[in-house]
C-alpha positions in Angstrom: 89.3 84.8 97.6 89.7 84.0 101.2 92.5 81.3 101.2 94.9 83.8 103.5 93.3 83.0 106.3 90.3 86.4 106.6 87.8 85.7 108.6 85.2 87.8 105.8 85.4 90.0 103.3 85.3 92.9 105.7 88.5 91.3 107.4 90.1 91.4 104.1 88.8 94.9 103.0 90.7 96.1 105.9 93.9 94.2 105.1 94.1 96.0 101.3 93.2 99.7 102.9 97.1 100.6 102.1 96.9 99.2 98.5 93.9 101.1 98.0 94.6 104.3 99.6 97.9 104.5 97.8 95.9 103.7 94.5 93.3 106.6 95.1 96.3 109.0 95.7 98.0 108.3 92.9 94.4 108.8 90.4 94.4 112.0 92.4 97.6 113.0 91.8 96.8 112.9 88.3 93.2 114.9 89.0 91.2 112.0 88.7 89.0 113.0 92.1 86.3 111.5 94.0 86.5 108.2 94.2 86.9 106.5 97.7 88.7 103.2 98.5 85.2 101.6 98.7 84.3 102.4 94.8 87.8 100.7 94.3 87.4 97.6 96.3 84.1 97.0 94.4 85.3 97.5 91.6 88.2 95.1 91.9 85.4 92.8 93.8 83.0 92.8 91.4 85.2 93.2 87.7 88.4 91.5 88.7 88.5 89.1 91.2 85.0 87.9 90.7 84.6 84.2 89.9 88.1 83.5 91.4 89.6 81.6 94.0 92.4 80.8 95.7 94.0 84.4 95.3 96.7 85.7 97.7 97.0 88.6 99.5 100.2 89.9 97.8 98.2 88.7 93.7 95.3 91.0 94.6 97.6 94.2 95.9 99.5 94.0 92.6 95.9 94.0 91.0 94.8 97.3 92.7 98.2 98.9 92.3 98.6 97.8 88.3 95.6 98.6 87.2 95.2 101.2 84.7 94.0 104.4 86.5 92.1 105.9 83.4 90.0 102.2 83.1 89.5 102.3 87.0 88.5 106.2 87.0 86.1 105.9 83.7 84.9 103.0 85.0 83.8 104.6 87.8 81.9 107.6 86.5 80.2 105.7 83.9 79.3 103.0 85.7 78.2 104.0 89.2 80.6 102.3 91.8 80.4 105.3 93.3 80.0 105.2 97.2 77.4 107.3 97.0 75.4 104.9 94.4 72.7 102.2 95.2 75.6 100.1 94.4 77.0 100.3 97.3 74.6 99.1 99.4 74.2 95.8 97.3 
């Protein structure tokens, strides 16, 4: 996951802030409230990109932006990716 050259995961967090903050507009725009770029980065960190390598910056923004916003947003609330969760923290 870190063949473009991050640093850490926190490098690369920062990198997909635009991908993410556009994704968590567009579940708002379509009243699908509270979750934060966090909850979506570990989601796509721990459902999606887990157990692969060698992904590219450009493969995991189309990931965030074509996902479905109903699985991401149900996901979510039934699951506990919220940012507010002990998930969070591990």
């Amino acid at each position: 996951m870190l063949e473009d050259k991050f640093e850490n995961l926190e490098e690369l967090y920062h990198r997909l802030i635009p991908a993410l903050t556009s994704k968590k507009e567009e579940m708002e725009r379509l009243k699908m409230v509270g979750m934060k770029e966090k909850d979506l980065w570990l989601y796509f960190c721990k459902n999606t990109w887990k157990g692969k390598s060698s992904l590219t910056l450009g493969e995991m923004v189309s990931d965030i932006l074509n996902t479905d916003n109903f699985l991401l947003y149900s996901n979510w609330k039934g699951v506990g990716y919220g940012t507010n969760s002990s998930e969070h923290t591990k």
